[in-house]
C-alpha positions as CSV (number, residue, x, y, z in Angstrom):
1,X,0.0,0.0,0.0
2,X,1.3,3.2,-1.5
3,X,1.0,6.0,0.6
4,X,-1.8,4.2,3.1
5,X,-3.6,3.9,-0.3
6,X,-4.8,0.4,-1.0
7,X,-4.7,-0.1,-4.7
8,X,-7.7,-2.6,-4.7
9,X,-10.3,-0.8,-2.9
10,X,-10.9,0.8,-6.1
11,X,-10.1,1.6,-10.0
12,X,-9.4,5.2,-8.7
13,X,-7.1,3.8,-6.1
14,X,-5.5,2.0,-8.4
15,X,-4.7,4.5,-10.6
16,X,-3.4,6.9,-8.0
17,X,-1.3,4.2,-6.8
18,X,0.4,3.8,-10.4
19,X,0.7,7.7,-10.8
20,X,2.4,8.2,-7.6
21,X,5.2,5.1,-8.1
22,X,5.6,6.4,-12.0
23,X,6.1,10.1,-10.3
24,X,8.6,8.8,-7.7
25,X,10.3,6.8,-10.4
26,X,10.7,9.6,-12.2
27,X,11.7,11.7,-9.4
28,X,9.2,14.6,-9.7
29,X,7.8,16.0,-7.2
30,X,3.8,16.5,-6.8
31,X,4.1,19.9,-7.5
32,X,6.9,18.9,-10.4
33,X,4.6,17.3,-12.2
34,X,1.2,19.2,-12.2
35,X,3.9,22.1,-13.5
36,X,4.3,19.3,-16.7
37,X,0.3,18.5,-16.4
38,X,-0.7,22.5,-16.5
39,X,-2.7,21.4,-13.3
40,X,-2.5,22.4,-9.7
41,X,-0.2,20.3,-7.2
42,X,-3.2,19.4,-5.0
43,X,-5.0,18.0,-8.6
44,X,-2.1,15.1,-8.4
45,X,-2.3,15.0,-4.6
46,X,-5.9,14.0,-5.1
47,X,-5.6,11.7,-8.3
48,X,-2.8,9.8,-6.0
49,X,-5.1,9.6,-3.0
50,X,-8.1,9.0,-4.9
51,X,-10.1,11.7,-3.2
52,X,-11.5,14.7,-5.4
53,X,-12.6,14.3,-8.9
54,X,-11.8,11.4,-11.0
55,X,-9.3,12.9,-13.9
56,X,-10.3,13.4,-16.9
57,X,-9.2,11.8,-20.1
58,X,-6.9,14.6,-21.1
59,X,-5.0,14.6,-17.9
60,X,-4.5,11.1,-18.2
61,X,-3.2,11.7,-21.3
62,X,-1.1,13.9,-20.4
63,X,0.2,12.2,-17.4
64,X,1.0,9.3,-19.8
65,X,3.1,11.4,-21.3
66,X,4.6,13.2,-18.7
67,X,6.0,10.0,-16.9
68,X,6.4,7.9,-19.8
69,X,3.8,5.8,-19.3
70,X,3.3,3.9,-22.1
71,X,-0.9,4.4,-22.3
72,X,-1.3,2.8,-19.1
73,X,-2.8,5.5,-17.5
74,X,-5.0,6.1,-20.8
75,X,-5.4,2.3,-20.8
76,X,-6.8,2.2,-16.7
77,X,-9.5,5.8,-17.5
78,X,-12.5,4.2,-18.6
79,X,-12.4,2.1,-15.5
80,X,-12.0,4.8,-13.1
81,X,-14.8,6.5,-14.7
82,X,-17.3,4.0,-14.8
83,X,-17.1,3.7,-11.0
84,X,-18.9,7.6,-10.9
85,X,-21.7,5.4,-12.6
86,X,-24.1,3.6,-10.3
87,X,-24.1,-0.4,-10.6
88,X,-27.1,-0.6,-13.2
89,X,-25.6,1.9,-15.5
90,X,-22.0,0.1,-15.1
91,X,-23.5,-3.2,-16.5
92,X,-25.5,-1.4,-19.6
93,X,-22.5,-0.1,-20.5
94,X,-20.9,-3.3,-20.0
95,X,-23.9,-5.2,-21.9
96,X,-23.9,-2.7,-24.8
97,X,-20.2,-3.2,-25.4
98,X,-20.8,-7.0,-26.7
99,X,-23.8,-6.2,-27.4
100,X,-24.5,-7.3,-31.8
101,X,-27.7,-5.6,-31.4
102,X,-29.1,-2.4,-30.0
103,X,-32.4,-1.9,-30.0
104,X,-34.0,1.3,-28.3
105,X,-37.1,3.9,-27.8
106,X,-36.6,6.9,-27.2
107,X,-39.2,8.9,-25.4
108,X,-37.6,12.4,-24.2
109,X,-34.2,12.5,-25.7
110,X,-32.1,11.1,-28.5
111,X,-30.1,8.3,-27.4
112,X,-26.4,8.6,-26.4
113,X,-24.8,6.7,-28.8
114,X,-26.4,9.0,-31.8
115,X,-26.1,12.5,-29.7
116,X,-23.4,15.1,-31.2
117,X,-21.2,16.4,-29.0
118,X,-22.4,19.8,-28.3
119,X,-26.5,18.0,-27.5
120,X,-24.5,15.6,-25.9
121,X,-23.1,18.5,-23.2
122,X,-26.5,20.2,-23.1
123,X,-28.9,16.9,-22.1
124,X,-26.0,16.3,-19.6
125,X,-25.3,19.2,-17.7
126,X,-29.0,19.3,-17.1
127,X,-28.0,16.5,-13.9
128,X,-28.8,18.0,-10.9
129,X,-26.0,15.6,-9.7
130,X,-23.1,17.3,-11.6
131,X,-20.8,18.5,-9.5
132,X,-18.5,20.4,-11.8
133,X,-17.7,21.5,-15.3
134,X,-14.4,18.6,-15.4
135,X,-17.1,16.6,-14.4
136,X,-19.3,17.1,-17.4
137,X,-16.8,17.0,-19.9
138,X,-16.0,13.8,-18.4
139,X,-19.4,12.0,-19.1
140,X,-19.0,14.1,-22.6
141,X,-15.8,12.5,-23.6
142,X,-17.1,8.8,-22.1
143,X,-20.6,9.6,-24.2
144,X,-19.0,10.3,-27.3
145,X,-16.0,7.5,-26.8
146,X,-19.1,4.8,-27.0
147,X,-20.2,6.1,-30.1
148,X,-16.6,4.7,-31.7
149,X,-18.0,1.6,-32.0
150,X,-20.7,2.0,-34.7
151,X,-18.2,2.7,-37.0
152,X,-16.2,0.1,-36.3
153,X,-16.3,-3.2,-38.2
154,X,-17.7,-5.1,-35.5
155,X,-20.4,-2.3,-34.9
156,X,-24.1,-3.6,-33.8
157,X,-26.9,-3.7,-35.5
158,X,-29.0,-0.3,-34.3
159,X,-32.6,0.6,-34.2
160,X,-34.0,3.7,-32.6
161,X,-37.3,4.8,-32.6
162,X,-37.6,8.2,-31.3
163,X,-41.2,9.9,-30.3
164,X,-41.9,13.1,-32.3
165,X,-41.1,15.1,-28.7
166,X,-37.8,14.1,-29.3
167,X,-37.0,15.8,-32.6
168,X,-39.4,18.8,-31.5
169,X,-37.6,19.0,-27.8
170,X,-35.6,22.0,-27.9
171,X,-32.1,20.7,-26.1
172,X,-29.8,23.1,-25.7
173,X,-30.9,25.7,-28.4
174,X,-31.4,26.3,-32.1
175,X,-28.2,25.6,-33.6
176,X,-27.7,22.8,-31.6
177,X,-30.9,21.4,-32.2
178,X,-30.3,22.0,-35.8
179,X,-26.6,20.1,-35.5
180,X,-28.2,16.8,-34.0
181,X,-31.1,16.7,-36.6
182,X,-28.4,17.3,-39.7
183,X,-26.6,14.1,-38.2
184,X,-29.3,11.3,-38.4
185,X,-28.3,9.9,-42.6
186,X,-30.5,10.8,-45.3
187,X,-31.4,7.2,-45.4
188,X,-33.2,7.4,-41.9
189,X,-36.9,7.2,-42.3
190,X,-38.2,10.0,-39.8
């Protein structure tokens, strides 16, 4: 244990355990490397004791690169992430991963895996639960990272039916509006 940090209580854990023996190894200092991160020292001090807000995928990144990490830290992000989720959304996300069909209704919303980025960060900073902008871009950049997979080869087979309110729902203004309608093919029977 790291630091009174057990790295298997959780993915967060983990990943502040692996930050902190890559910044030791490299012999920078907390405050050494949030200088190379553009972040604040007490940012690292609560990625390593996996207090504070999960990081985002762009400080990962960028501690990746920072202390040579070869992706690992990139590599462990979705995991730490999905722990913000509760159990239920955890396992759909799971599920929908292998999934080689998805079939969905959508009643008040277009569905995540078709939202743009921009409706995308206006249906979720609507949560009440949000505790911060890093936060939001955070379920932004996991929203749109699940979209990858329709376009790859292995993508599911995907129908949505969405209610009328849907398409006439005004989320997150005109142009925005506009944006998310414009991305749905021409082939899509409306």
């Amino acid at each position: 244990m790291a630091n009174g940090i057990d790295p298997s209580a959780s993915m967060a854990a983990l990943f502040g355990t692996r930050v902190r023996r890559l910044r030791t190894a490299a012999g920078l200092t907390q405050a050494e490397l949030a200088q190379k991160v553009h972040v604040v020292s007490t940012r690292i001090t609560q990625i390593e004791r996996a207090s504070g807000a999960k990081p985002s995928l762009e400080l990962a990144r960028a501690l990746d690169v920072a202390l040579g990490a070869d992706s690992l830290l990139v590599d462990l992000w979705p995991y730490v992430y999905r722990e913000a989720f509760p159990d239920w959304s955890r396992a759909f996300m799971a599920h929908s991963e292998r999934a080689v069909s998805l079939r969905q209704y959508a009643a008040h919303v277009v569905p995540g895996l078709l939202q743009t980025e921009k409706y995308a960060r206006a249906v979720l900073s609507l949560d009440a639960l949000l505790d911060d902008e890093e936060q939001l871009e955070q379920r932004v950049t996991a929203r749109m990272g699940r979209q990858a997979r329709l376009s790859s080869p292995d993508r599911p087979e995907l129908c949505v039916i969405l209610d009328e309110a849907v398409l006439r729902r005004p989320i997150g203004g005109r142009a925005v509006m506009r944006e998310q309608l414009e991305r749905f093919p021409a082939s899509t029977s409306v």
